[in-house]
C-alpha positions in Angstrom: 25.9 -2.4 -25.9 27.1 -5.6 -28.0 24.6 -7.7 -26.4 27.4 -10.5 -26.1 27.6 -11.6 -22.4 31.1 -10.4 -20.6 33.4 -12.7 -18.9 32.0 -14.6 -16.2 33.5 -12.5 -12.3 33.3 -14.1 -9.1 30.3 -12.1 -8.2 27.9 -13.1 -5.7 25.3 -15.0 -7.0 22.8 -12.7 -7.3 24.3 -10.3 -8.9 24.2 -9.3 -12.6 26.6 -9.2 -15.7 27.4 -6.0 -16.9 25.9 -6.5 -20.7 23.2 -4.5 -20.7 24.6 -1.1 -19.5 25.4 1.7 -22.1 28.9 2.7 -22.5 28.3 6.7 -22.6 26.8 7.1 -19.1 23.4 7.2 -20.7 20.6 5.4 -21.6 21.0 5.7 -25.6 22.1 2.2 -26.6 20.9 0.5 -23.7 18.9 -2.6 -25.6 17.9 -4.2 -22.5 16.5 -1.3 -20.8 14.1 -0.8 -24.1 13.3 -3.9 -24.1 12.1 -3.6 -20.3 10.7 -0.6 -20.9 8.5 -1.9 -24.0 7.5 -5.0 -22.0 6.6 -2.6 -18.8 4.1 -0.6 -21.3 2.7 -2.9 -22.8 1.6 -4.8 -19.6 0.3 -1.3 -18.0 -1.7 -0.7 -21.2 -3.2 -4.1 -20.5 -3.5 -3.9 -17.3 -6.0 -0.4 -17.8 -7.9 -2.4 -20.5 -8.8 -4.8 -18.3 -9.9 -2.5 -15.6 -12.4 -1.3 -17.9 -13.1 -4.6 -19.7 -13.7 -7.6 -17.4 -16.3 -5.0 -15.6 -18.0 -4.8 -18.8 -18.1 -8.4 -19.6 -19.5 -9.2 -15.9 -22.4 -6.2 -16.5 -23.1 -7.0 -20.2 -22.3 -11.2 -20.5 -23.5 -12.1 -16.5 -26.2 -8.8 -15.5 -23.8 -8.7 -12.9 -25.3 -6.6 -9.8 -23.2 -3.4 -8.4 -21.9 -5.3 -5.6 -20.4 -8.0 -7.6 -18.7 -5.6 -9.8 -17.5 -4.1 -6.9 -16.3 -6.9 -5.7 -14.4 -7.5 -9.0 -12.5 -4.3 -8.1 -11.3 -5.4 -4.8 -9.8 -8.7 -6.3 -8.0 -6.2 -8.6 -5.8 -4.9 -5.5 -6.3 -6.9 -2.7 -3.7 -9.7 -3.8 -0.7 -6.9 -2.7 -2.0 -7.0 0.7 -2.2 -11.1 0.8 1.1 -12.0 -0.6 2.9 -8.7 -0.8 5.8 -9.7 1.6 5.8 -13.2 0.9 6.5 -12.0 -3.1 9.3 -10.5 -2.4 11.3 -13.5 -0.4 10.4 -15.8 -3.1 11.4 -13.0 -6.1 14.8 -12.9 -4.4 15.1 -16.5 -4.6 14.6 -16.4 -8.6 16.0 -14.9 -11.5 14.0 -11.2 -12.0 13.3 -12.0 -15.5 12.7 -15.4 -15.6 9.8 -14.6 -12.8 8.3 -10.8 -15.2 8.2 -13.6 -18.2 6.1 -16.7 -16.1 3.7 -14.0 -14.7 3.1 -12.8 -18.1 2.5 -16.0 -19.4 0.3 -17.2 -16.7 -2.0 -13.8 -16.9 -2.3 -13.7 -20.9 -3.6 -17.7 -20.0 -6.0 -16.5 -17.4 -7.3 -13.8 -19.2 -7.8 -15.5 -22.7 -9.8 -18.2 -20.9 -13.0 -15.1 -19.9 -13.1 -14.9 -23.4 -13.4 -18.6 -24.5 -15.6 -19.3 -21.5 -17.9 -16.7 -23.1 -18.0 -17.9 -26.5 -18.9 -21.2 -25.2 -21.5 -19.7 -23.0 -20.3 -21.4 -20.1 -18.6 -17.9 -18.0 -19.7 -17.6 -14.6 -19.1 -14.9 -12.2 -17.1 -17.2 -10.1 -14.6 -17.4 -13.1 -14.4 -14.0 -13.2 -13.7 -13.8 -9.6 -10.8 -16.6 -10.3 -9.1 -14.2 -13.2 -9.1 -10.9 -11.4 -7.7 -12.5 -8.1 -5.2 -15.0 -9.5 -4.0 -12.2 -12.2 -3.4 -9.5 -9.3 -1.0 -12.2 -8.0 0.8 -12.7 -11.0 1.1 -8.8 -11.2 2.6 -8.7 -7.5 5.2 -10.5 -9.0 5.5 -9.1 -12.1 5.6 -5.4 -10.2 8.6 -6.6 -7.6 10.7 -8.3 -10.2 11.0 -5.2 -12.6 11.8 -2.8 -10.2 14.2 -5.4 -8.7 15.6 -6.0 -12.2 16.2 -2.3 -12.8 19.3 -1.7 -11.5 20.6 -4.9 -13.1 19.9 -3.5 -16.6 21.2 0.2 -16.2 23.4 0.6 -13.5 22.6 2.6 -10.1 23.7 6.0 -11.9 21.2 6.2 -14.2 17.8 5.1 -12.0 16.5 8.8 -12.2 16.5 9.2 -16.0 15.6 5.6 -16.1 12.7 5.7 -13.7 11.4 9.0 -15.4 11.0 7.3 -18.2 9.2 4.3 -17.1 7.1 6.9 -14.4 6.1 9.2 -17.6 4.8 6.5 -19.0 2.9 4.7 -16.3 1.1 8.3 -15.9 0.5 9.1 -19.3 -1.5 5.5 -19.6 -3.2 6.7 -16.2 -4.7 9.3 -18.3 -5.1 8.2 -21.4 -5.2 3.8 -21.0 -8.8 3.8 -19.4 -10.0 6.0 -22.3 -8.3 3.8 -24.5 -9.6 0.8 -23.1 -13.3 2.2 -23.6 -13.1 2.7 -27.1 -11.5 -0.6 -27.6 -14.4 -2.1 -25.9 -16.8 0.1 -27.9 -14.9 -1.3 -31.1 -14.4 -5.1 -30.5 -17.0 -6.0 -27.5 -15.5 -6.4 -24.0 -14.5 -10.3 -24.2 -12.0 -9.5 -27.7 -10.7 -6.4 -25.5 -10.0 -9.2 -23.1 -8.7 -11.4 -25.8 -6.5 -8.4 -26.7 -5.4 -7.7 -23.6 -4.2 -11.4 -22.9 -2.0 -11.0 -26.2 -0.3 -7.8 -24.7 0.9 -10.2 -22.3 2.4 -12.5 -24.4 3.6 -9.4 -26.8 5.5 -8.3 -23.3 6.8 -11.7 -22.4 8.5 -11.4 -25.9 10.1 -8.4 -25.0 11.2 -10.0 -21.8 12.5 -12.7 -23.5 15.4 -11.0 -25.3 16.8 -9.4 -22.5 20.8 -10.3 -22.9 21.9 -9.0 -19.3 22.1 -12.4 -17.3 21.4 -12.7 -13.2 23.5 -15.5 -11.6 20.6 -17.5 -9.5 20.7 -17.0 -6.0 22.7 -20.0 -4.2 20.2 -22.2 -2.1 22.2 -22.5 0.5 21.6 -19.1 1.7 18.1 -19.8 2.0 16.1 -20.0 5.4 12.6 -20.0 6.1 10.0 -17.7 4.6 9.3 -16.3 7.7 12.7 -15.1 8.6 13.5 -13.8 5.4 10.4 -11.6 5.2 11.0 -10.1 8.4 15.0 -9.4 7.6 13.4 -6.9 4.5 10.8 -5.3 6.6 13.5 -4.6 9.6 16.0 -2.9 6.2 13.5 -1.0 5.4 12.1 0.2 8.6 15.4 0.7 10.0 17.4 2.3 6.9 17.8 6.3 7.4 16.9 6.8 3.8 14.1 4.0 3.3 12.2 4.6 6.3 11.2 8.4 5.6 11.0 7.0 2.0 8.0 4.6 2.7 6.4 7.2 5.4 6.4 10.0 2.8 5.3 7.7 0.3 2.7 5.7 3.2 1.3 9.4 3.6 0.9 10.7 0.4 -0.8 7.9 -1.2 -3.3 7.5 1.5 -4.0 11.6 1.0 -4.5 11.2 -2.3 -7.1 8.3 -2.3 -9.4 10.0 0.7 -9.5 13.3 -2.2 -10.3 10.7 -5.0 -12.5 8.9 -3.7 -14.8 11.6 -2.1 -14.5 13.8 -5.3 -17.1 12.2 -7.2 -19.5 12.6 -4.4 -18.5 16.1 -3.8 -19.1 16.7 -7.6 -22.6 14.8 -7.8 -24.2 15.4 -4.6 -23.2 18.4 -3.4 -22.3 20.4 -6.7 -24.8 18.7 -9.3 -22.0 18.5 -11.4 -22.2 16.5 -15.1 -20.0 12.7 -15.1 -17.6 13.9 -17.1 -16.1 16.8 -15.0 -15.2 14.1 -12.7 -12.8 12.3 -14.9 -11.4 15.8 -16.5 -10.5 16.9 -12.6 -8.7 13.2 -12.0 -6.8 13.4 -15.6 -5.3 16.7 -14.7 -3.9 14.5 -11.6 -2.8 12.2 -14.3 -1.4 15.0 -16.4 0.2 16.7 -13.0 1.8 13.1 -12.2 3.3 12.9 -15.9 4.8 16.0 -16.1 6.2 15.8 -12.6 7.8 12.2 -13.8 9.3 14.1 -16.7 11.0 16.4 -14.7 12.6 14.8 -12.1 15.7 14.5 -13.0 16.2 18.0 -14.0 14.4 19.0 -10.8 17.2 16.9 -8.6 20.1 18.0 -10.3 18.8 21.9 -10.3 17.8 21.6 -6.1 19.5 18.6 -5.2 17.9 15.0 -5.4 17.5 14.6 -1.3 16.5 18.3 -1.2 13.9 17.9 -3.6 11.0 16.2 -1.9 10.8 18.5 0.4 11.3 21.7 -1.2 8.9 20.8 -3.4 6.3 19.7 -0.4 6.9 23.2 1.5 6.7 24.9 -1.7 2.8 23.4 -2.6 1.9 23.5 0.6 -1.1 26.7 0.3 -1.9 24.3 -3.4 -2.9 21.3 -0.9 -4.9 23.3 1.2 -6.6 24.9 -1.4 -7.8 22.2 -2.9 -10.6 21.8 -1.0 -11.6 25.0 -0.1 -12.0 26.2 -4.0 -14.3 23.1 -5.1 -17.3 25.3 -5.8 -19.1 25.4 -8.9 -17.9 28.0 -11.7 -14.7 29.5 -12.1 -13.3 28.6 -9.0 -13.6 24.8 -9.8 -10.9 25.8 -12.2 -8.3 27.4 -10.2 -9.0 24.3 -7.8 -8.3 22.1 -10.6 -5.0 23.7 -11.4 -4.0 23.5 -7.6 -4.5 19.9 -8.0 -2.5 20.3 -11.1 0.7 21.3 -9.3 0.2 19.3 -5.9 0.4 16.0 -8.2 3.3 17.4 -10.4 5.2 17.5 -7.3 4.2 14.0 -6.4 5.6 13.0 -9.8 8.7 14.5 -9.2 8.4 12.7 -5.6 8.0 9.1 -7.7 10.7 8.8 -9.7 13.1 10.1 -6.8 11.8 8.3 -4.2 12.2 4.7 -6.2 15.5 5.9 -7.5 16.5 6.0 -3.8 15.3 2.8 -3.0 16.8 1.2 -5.7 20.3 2.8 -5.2 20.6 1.9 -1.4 19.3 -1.3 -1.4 21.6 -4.7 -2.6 20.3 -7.3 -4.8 20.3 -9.8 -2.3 17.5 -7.8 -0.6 16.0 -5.7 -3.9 12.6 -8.4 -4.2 11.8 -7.9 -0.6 12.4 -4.1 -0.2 10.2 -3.6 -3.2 7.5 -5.8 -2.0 8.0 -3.9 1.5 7.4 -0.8 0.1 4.6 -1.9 -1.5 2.7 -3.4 0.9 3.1 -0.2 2.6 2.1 2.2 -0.5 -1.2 -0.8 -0.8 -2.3 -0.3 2.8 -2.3 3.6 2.4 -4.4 3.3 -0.4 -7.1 0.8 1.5 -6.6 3.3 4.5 -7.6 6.0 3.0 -10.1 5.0 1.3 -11.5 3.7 4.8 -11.3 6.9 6.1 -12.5 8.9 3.3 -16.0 6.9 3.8 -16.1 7.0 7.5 -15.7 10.6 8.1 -17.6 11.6 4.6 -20.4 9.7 6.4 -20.2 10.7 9.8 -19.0 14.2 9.5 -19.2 15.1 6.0 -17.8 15.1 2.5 -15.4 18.4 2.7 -14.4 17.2 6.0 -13.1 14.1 4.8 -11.4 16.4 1.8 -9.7 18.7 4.4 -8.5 15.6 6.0 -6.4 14.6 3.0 -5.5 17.9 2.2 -3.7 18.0 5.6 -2.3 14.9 5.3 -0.8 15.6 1.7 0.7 19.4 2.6 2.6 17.5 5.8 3.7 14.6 4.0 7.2 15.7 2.9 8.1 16.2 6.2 9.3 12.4 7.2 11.7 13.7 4.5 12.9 16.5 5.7 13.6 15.2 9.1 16.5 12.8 7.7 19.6 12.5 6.3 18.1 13.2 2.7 17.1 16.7 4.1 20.9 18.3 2.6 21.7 15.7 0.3 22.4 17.0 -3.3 23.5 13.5 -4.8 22.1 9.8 -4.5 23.9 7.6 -2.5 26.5 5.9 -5.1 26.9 3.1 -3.1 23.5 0.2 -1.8 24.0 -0.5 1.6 25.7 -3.9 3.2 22.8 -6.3 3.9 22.9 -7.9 7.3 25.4 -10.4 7.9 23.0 -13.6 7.6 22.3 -12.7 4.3 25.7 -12.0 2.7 26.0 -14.4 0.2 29.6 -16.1 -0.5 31.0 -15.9 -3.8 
């Protein structure tokens, strides 16, 4: 890549020009995508500080009660339920970049202000409130707009290597960035981890900012109202043959996953007087399973077959699921559980990176914001859902039941997959599919 911008094509607006794509047919060379990738980091390492830090400064700056930090948690998520779909219209109205850069900007302002607040002993919990929801908006955003702007930088053909790479990461900062974030509290207070984590935005915005591939801005007069461009993504999706089973596999296993997480540090408390720390070893081998899984995916697809490989790979962990909850007994067997656990989340690894490599192949950039934010609305949901029925039945029936009930739900949920066209498909599609004819734009 020279980084010089090619001759301007009568592309749709929309549509991106071809300077950030590496010549060889990989990623080596690829400035753009670096820099992407280097921005996306950053932002996740900051974005796992701060779910350790802004709980601290509430508890150790404010006495903040249980419920309050609770409540601090929610904000944290609840923003991709509120203005999930709406994101993704108005991302497809804007240059991807432009909109990963203002969000960056905006949460490095919010979050520098906890800080200043605290050294002028004027930080209220309200504040807090304010940062936590405001910056889970800006994330929305920021989350649409780079997978949106993926495809842009490196072409559909390499979406697999590139979304390893990016889904290696993001799971290796699972693990590890929480850890991290604790010492870094432990080593500069919680309100300089905060300062520190508002600089990691600006550090990404940087990153952002020297991005050389350039998206033409979407024409205006292809514009309508919010409403009816919301409901044109959520009708691609849902009636797509690739990105419906997508999202219901996806919809499933994210919802089985968070009903066995969030009972398992009952199960280990309550029921098997087990020490705090266990709990977070038995979730980071879920971290580690997810990581390796990410890593790979691409070897995994082009060795079974990318369509084939979500549910191969489901079948094949099938008696791992279900044994999950059966061998969570104290002693040895805790161990063979964990490694079950260990395999059922390297499979949903794998699962990851193919899954949004799909999406992003079949889906046109007139329509890339609103899939995205589709998709995750959807993923969101599952995880509120399941964590709703992970309390209701571990309260009404009991704690292993509610762990059986995600263990079902995770062994079965490759099989949206496997009852569609990706069921015998070796290769990606190489093509995205045509949008609906309201929303062609005219060159």
């Amino acid at each position: 890549m020279t980084g010089r911008e090619s001759p301007k094509s009568e592309a749709a607006p929309g549509a991106a020009a071809e300077t950030g794509r590496p010549a060889g047919g990989t990623l080596a060379g690829n400035r753009d995508f670096r820099r992407l990738f280097t921005a996306a980091v950053v932002s996740k390492a900051g974005t796992h500080v701060g779910y350790i830090a802004l709980p601290l400064v509430a508890i150790e700056a404010l006495d903040a009660s249980p419920g309050q930090v609770g409540l601090l948690g929610v904000l944290s998520t609840v923003a991709f339920l509120l203005i999930g779909l709406p994101a993704g219209a108005w991302v497809d109205r804007m240059r991807y970049r432009h909109v990963m850069v203002v969000t960056d900007v905006v949460r490095a302002l919010l979050l520098a202000s906890v800080p200043l607040a605290a050294w002028l002993d004027v930080l209220t919990i309200a504040q807090l409130y304010a940062v936590v929801l405001l910056s889970g908006c800006a994330t929305v955003f920021f989350d649409v707009a780079a997978q949106s702007c993926l495809p842009l930088l490196v072409g559909r053909d390499l979406l697999v290597q590139a979304n390893a790479r990016l889904g290696g990461w993001d799971a290796a900062l699972q693990v590890g960035g929480r850890g991290g974030g604790g010492f870094l509290v432990s080593a500069l207070t919680a309100p300089l981890s905060v300062l520190a984590n508002a600089f990691g935005y600006l550090w990404s915005a940087f990153f952002l900012l020297r991005i050389r591939t350039r998206q033409d801005k979407p024409a205006r007069a292809a514009r309508r109202t919010l409403a009816a461009e919301i409901g044109e993504g959520v009708r691609f999706v849902f009636r797509h043959p690739v990105l419906r089973p997508v999202a219901l596999a996806g919809s499933c296993t994210n919802l089985a996953v968070f009903t066995i997480t969030t009972m398992i540090p009952v199960l280990f408390r309550e029921e098997l007087g087990l020490p705090v720390w266990t709990i977070g070893l038995f979730l980071s081998v879920g971290g580690v399973g997810v990581f390796l899984g990410a890593f790979t995916a691409r070897r995994v697809g082009e060795r079974i077959g990318a369509g084939r490989a979500p549910w191969v790979l489901g079948l094949s962990t099938l008696p791992f699921a279900l044994a999950v909850p059966w061998l969570m007994q104290r002693g040895p067997w805790l161990w063979a559980a964990a490694g079950c656990w260990l395999l059922v989340t390297v499979r949903v690894g794998v699962d990851n990176v193919l899954m949004v490599s799909f999406r992003q192949r079949v889906t046109p950039v007139a329509l890339m914001g609103r899939m995205n934010a589709t998709i995750r609305f959807l993923f969101t949901g599952a995880l509120a859902v399941g964590a709703g029925i992970a309390a209701l039945i571990g309260e009404y029936v009991s704690v292993r039941a509610a762990l059986w009930t995600g263990a079902v739900v995770l062994s079965v949920a490759w099989l949206p997959v496997f009852f569609s066209a990706l069921r015998t498909m070796r290769e990606l599609p190489s093509e995205p599919s045509e949008p609906p004819a309201t929303t062609r734009p005219t060159a």
